[in-house]
N, C-alpha and C positions, 0 to 999 in steps of 0.2 A: 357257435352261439353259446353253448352252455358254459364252455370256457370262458369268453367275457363275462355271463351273469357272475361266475365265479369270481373275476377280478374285480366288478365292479361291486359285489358283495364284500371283499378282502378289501378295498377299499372304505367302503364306509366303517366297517367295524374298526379300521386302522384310527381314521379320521375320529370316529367316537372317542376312541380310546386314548387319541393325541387331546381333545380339548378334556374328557377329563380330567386327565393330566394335568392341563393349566389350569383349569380349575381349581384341581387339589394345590395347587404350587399356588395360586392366588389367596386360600382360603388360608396359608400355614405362613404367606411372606409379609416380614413385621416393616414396616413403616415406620421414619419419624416424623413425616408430615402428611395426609390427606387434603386434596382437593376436592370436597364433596360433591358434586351436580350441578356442575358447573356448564355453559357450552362451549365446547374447545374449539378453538379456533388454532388448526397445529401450526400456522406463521407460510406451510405450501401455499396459499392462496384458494384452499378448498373450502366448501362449505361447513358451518359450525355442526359439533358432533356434541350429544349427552355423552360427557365423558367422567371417571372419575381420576387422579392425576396421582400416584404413589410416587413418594417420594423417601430417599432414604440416602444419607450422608447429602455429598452436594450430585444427585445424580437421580433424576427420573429411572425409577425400577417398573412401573406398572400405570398402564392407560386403559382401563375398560369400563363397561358400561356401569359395574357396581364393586365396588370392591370395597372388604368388612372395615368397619369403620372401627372395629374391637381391637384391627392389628395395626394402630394408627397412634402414635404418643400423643398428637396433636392433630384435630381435623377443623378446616376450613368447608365452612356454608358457603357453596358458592351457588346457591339455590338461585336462579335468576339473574344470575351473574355471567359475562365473560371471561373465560379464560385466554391466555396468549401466553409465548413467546414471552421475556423484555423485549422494552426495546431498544432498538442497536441504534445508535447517534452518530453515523460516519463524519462530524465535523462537530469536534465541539473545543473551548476553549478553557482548558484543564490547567490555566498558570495559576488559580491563586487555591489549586487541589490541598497543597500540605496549610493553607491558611484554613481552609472549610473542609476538612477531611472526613465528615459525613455525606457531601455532596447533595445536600438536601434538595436543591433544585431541580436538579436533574432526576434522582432518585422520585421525587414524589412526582414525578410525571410517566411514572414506570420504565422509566430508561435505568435498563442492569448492565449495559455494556457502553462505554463513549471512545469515540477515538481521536486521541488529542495532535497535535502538531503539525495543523492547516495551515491552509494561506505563508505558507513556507517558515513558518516560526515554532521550535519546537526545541528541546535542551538537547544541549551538547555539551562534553559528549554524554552518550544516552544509559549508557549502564549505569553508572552513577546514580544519577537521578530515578531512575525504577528502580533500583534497591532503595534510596530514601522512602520512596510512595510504598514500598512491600514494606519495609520498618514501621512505620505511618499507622497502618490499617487504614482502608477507606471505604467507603458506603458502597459501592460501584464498583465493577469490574475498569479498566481502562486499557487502553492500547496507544501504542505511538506511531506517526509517521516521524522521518526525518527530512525538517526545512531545509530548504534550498538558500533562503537568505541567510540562516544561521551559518551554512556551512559559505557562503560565499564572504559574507563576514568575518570569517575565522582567518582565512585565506587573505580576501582583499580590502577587509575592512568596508570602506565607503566610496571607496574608489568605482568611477564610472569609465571601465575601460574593460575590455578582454581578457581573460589571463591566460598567461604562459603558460606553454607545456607542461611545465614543470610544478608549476601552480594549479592546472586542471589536474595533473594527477592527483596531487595531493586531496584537491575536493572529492576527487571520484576514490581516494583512499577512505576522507570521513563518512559519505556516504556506504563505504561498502565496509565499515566498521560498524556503523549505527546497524545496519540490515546484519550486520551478524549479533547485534546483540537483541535482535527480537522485532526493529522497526517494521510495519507492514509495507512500508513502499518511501516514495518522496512525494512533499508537496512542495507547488511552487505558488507562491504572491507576488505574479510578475506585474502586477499593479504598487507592489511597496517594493520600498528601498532594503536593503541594495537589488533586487530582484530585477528590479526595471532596465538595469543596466546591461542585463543579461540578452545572451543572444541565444537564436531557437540552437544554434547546434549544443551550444555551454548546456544549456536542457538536457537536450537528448544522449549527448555524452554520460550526463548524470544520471538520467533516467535509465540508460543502458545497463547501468550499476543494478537500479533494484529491479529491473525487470532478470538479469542474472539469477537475481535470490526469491522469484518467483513472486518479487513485490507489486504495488498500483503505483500508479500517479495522480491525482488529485492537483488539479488547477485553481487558482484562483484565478482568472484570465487575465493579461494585458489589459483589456479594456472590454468595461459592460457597460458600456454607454457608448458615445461614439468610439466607434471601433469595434464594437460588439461582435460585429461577422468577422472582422482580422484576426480575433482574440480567440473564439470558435476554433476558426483556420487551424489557427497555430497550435491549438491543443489538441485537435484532429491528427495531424502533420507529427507531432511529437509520440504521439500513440502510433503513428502507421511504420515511423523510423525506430524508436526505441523498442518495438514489438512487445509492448506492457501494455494491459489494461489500465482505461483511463476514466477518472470520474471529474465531471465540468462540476465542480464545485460551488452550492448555493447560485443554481443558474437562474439567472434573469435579465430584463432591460433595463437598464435604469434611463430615467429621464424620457419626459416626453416626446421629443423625434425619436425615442424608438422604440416607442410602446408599440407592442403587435409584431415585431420582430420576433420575438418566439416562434412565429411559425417558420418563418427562415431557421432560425436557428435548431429547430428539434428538426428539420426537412436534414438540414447536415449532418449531423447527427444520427437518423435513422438511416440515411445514405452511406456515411462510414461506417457503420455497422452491417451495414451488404455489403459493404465491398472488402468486410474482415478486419476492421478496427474492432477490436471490444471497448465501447465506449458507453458510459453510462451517464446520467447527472445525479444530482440532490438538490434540493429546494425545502426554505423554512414558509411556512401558509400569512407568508404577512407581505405588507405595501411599504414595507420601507428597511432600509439595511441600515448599518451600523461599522463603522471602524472610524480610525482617528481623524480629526479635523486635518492632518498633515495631507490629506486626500489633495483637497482644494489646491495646495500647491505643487506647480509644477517638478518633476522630479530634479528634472537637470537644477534646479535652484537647491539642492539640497546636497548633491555630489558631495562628497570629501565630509560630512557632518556638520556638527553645527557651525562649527566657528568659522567655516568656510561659508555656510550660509548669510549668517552675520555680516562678513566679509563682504558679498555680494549685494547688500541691502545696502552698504553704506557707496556703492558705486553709483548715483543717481542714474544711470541708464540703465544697469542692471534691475535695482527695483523698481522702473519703470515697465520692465519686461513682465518682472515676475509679478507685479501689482495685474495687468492684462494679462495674463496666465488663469490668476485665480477668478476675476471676474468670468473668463471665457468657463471658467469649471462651473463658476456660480449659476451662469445663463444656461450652460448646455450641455450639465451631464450632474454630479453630485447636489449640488446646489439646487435644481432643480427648479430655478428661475424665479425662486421667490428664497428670501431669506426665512421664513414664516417654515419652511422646508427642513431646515437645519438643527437641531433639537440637541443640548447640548446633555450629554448621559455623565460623563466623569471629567471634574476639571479641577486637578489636585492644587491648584495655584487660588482657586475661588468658588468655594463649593456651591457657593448661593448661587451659580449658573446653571448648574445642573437637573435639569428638566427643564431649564428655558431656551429657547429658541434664538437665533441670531438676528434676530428680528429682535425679541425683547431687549438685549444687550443693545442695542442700537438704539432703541428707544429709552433703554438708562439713562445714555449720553447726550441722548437728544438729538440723536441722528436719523436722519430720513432714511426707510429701508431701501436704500438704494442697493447694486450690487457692488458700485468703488467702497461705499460705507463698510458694506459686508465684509469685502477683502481689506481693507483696512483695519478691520476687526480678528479677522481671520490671521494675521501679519503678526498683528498684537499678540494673541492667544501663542503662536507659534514658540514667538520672541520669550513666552514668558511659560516655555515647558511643554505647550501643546497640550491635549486633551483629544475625549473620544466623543461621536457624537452620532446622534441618530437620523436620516435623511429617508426623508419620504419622498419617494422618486418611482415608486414603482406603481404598475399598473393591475388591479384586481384580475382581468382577464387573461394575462401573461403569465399571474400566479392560479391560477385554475386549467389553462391548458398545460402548463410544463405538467402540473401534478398529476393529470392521467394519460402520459406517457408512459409507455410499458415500460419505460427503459429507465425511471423515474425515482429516485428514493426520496424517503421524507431525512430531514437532519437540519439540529436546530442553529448552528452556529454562534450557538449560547455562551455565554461564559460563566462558568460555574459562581453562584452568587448565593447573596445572606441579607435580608432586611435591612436594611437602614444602608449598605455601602454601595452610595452611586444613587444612577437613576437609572438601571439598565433598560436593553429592548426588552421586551415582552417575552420573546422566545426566549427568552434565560429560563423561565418560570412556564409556559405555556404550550410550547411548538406542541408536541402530539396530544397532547389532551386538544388542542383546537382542530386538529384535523379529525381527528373522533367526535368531536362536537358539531362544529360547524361544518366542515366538510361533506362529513358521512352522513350528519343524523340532518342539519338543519337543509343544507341546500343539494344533499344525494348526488354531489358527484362523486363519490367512489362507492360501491358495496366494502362495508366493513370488511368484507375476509380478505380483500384487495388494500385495502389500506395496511391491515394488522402485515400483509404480506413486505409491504414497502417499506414497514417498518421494523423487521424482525430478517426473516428470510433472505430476501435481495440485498441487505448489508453483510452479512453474515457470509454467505457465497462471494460476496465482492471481497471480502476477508480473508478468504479461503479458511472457514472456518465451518467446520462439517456437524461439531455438536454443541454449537448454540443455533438460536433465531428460529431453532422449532422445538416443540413439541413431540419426544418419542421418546422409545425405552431405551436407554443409554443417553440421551444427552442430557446436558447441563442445567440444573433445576434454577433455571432464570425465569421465574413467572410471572406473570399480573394478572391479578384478576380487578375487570373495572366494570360500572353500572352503564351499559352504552344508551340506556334512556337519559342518564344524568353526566355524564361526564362531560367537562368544560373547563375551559380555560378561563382563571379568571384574571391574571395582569394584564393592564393597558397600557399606554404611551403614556398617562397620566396617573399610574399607579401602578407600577411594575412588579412591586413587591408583595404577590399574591399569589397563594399557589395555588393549583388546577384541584376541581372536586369532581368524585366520580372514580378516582382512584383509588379502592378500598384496601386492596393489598399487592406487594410487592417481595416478591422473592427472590434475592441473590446468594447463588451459587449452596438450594437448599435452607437458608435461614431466611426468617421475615425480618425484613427490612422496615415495611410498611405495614401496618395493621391499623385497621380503621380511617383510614386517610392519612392516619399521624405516621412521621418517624418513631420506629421503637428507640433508634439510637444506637445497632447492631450496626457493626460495621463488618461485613463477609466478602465487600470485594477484593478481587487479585489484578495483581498485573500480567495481565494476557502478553505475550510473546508469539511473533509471529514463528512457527514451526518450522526448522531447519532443512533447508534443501542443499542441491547442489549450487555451486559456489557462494555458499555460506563462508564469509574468511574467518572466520574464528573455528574452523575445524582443520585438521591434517588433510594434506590432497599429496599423495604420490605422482606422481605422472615416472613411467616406463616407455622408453621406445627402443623398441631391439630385434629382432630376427625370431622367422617362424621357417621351419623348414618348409620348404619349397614342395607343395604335393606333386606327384610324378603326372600325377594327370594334369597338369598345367603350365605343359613342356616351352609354353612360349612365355613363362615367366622366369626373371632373372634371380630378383631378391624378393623378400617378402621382409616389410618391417612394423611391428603392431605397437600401436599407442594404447596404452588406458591411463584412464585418469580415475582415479579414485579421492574421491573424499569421505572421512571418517567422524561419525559425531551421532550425540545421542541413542548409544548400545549398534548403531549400524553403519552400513557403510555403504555407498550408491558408486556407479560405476557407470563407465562407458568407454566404451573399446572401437578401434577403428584397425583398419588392413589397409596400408597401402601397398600397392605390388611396382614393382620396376619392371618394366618390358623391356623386350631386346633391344631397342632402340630407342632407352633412354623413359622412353613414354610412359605415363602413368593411368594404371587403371584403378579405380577404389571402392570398395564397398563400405558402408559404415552399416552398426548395426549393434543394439543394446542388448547387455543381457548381464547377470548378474556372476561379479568375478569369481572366478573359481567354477561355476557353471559349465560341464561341456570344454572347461581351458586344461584342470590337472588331469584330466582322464583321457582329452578325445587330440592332446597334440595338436603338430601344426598341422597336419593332414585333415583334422576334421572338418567337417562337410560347412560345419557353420563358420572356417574361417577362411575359406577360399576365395578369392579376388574373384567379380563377375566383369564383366564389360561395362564401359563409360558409364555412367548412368542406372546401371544397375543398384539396386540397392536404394536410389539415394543421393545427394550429396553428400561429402563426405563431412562431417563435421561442421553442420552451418558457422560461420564467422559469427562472433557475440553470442556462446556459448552453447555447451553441450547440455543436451537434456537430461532430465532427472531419470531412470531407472529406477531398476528394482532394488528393492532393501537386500539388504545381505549382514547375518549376522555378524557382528565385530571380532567374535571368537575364529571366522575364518581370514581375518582380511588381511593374515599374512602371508598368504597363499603357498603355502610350503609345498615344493614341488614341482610348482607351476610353473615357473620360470629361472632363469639361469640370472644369478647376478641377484643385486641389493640396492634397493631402495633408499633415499636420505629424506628425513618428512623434516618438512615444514611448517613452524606456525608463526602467528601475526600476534607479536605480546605487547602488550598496552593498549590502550585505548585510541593513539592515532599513532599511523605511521605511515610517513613520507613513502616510502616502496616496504616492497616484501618482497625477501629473497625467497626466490627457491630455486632447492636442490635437485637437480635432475637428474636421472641416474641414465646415460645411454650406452646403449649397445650396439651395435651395429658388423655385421660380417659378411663374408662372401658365400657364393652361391655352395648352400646344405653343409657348412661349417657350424660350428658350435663359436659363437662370438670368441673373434682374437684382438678386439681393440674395446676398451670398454675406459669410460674415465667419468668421475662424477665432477659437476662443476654448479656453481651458486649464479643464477642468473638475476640481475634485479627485471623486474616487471611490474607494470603499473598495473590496480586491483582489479581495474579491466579485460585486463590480458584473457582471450580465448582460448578455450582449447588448440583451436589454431594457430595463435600468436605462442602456446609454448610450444606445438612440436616443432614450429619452426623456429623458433629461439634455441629451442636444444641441441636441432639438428645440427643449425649454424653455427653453432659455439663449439659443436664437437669437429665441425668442420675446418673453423679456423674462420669464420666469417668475424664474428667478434673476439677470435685469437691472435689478430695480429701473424707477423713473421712464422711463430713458432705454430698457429693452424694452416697454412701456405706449404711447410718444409714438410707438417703429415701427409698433408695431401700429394705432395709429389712422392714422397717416403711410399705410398702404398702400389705404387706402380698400375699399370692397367686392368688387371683384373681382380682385384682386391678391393676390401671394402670400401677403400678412397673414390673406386669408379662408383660405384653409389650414393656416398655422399655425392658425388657430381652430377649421378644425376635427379636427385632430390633439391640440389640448390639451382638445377636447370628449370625444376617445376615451383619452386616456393614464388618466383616473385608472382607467376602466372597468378598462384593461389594465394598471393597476398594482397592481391587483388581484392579482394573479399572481405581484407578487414582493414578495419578503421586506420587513417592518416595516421590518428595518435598511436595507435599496437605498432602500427611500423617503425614509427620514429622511435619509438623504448625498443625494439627489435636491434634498434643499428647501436643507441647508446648502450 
């Protein structure tokens, strides 16, 4: 007993003398910005705290309940104020960014982070273009996905057909080019062209890509009208095959037969998320959506571009088809079965259209608002450039259940915009300030600290970004502070050009952006890059396969031959290692098992305990098909392993911005049973950017085998006679097709080319 008092007394004096401590380190650490008394609201989804907010360069140093306002350059009254996070904008639309490179839109809505290249449209290639926006300066932080239709456009242009092997490499090379140069994932707009032409596997191939580089996927769906549950399906189906996280982008029903469908569709949703899809959506707080009037017409009327379009209009049955095409759009999905529905936003051919509706235009002419009238109109517009337009199609109680799903983000689907150009939608100017307003304050379906959550935190982790979208010591001083009695959206359908009040300031990356409602005119945002992992292709990747001596304690193994794969990039290096063993008859036993190179490898030999073959199943699979997991960091200064292994590596890298394949050097070893390797030969294999860990030990084995050597790998093979390493390659090419099994039609087929 006395003993405890004694500890629990050593205790508290410890504990005293730890917060004096902070105290004193509080009382002495200088600030270049203070956030006075404010209620913090840190983006977790927890209740608001009196907090004070220190801030110094671009990085929260200090959060407590008072801190001297004397060690502060500049301090912020946020006396009756909210504090937050920014906010994170998982959809926004950043094309006319280096036109308005203050981002005022977005910015005076408290959005310090946006992520541009949805709905499958996004620059290519992507380096380029984020070093212009870093040259630029811009108001906002930003980030990019890479589109799918850009990159299938590159490729097939406008062609509505499949592509060739040869031609999906190459997509799934610019895909896995853009994800090395920072992309967070891919999006797809398989409702626009060329997108639609596209099949679920051409998807998941693609998607296969950034989910390798630890990227999302982001859907615009087939179809959110009729088809809505098919459209779901397929972006469900593409998350459970490409094993990436998936966000159903700007989720809703459009058009009245399928209003209330939301419950169906978030039941899917919450269902694939049990059964291990990570799937999530976003949604903007409004009754009506926005993209170009090219909606209305059927895709297949558009295949091959325009002139091919043209082409088809002058075949009288053809635009017979496609005239009953757009009516069918008009009546029962975009259109919304009244042309009064249709609301034209930007029409670079005739600007006096823009805020009028297809109904007005019909009524110019003197045309009854019929729907043939509309798609007659609709035809016209096409023929003379197309434009973008706004459809009220949605249903209010479809947009208030999707928004208090758990599983739920806010995002505006804005496009970055400037007073006078256009008639944009509303959310270009409004999206979070109206869910702070209207959502939270006027009709209470969300508690603020849940909403500030959807809008900060749950984008932020969907990112994998670990220091924004909260509030703490070390992360990234993205802040807002807004008045939640007054804050409000003020653009409408009829006046878009109006920014949101109630947002008194805005902090990016440490500088005020916003003060007093206004823009300062500080431009402090960067371009976010998504943070390099394994099979990143802009970094070096060794791959080794060669012989470990045989431990004596595991008399019933023949050979032992170890894979690592290493890749090398920003000061480290990641790693994963595999064992496979050869048994006496032929058969294979394997363990797989991560750990950082050099670790336990130059010190503990083939003997040690941590690289011993266990039985079938032990361990693990051996290297799941469609890549190896990320591991532990390993400094760069060890990653030449000196010691470690017998023989020499040839590194590889991917130079330019696209390329058709990328060789690599593989360096194999392979020998007979407790030999020090007697055959060893380095060879360049091409492999498509997809290729597994899998798809290259078996690429290298085969190649050193004589699988892809022709004559002169046949004559090695016989050359080694039967108990030489020859009988191991034989029976390693005895086990590969078993385990090629496992991976993709296409890794095989680059396997044999």
């Amino acid at each position: 007993m006395r003993t405890r008092r004694f500890a629990s007394s050593l205790l508290l004096l410890c504990s005293a003398s730890v917060s004096a401590t902070a105290l004193r380190a509080q009382a002495t650490e200088r600030f270049d910005l203070l956030i006075a008394g404010g209620s913090v609201l840190d983006g977790t989804g927890r209740a608001a705290q009196r907090l004070d907010v220190g801030i110094r360069g671009d990085r929260i140093v200090a959060l407590a309940p008072s801190l001297p306002r004397a060690n502060a350059t500049r301090v912020i009254n946020a006396a009756g104020r909210t504090v937050s996070p920014g906010f994170i904008d998982l959809h926004a639309h950043l094309e006319p960014l280096l036109q308005y490179p203050l981002m005022e839109s977005a910015l005076r809505q408290g959005v310090t982070l946006a992520l541009g290249g949805p709905d499958g449209g996004s620059p290519l290639p992507l380096a380029p273009y984020l070093d212009s926006v870093r040259t630029a300066t811009i108001g906002i932080n930003v980030a990019y996905l890479v589109g799918h239709n850009d990159v299938r456009r590159a490729v097939l242009g406008m062609a509505s057909r499949a592509p060739t092997a040869p031609e999906l490499a190459r997509m799934r090379s610019l895909v896995a080019v853009a994800m090395g140069q920072g992309a967070f994932g891919l999006s797809t707009g398989l409702l626009y062209l060329p997108g639609t032409y596209s099949s679920i596997d051409e998807v998941i191939a693609l998607a296969q890509v950034a989910s390798d580089s630890s990227g999302i996927y982001t859907s615009h769906l087939r179809k959110e009208g009729i088809g809505l549950l098919d459209g779901v399906g397929e972006a469900l189906e593409i998350g459970r095959r490409a094993h990436i996280p998936v966000v159903l982008t700007h989720h809703k029903a459009v058009g009245q037969q399928m209003w209330g469908k939301s419950t169906i569709t978030l039941a899917m949703v919450d269902s694939a998320r049990k059964a291990g899809t990570d799937v999530m959506v976003d949604q903007y707080p409004y009754t009506a959506t926005h993209t170009g009037i090219g909606v209305l017409v059927p895709s297949w009327a558009m295949a091959g571009g325009d002139a091919e379009f043209r082409q088809r209009l002058a075949v009288p049955a053809l635009k017979d088809s496609i005239m009953r095409g757009i009516i069918d759009n008009i009546l029962n999905d975009r259109g919304g079965g009244d042309l009064a529905r249709v609301q034209f936003s930007r029409v670079g051919w005739d600007k006096s259209l823009e805020g009028k509706t297809l109904k007005d235009w019909a009524a110019r002419r003197n045309l009854a608002p019929t729907p043939e009238n509309g798609a007659a109109l609709v035809l016209e517009a096409m023929l003379n450039g197309g434009g973008n337009a706004i459809y009220h199609v949605l249903d209010e109680q479809d947009v208030r259940r999707i928004m208090v799903a758990p599983f739920a983000m806010i995002a505006s689907d804005g496009r970055i915009s400037s007073p006078g150009d256009g008639h944009p939608h509303p959310r270009a100017y409004g999206t979070f300030p109206r869910v702070l307003g209207e959502y939270v304050r006027n009709q209470k379906l969300l508690p603020l600290e849940t909403a500030i959550h959807k809008m900060t935190q749950m984008p932020a982790v969907r990112l994998g970004l670990t220091d924004r979208g909260v509030l703490r010591v070390g992360a990234v001083a993205d802040v807002v502070v807004f008045d939640a009695a007054t804050v409000k959206d003020m653009s409408t359908f009829a006046e878009p050009h109006q920014y949101p009040v109630g947002i008194e300031t805005v902090v990016v990356n440490g500088a005020v952006a916003v003060s007093g409602g206004k823009a300062t005119g500080v431009r402090a945002g960067k371009v976010v890059r998504r943070k390099s992992g394994l099979s990143s292709w802009q970094f070096r990747r060794r791959v080794f396969i060669h012989h470990r001596p045989v431990p004596q304690r595991l008399p019933h193994v023949h050979a032992v031959h170890h894979l690592e794969v290493i890749e090398i990039g920003d000061g480290a290096c990641h790693a994963q290692h595999a064992v496979i063993c050869a048994g006496a008859q032929g058969e294979f036993v394997r363990r797989a098992h991560e750990e950082c190179a050099g670790v336990g490898l130059e010190s503990g030999g083939g003997g040690d305990e941590s690289h011993r073959c266990g039985g079938v199943g032990e361990g693990g699979e051996w290297l799941r098909a469609g890549g190896v997991g990320i591991t532990r960091a390993l400094p760069l200064t060890r990653s030449d392993h000196a010691g470690a292994y017998v023989g020499r590596s040839l590194l590889w890298r991917v130079r330019g911005e696209v390329a058709r394949w990328h060789t690599l050097y593989v360096h194999v070893q392979v020998n007979a049973i407790g030999q020090w390797p007697r055959q060893s030969r380095s060879m360049p294999l091409e492999i498509g950017h997809r290729a597994s860990a899998v798809a290259i030990v078996a690429a290298g084995v085969a190649a050193w085998a004589g699988i892809a050597g022709g004559d002169e790998g046949e004559a090695r093979r016989k050359s080694h006679g039967t108990r030489g390493a020859g009988d191991h390659h034989h029976a390693i090419l005895e086990w590969l097709p078993q385990r090629l099994q496992r991976v993709s039609r296409e890794e095989r087929q680059l396997i044999k080319e």
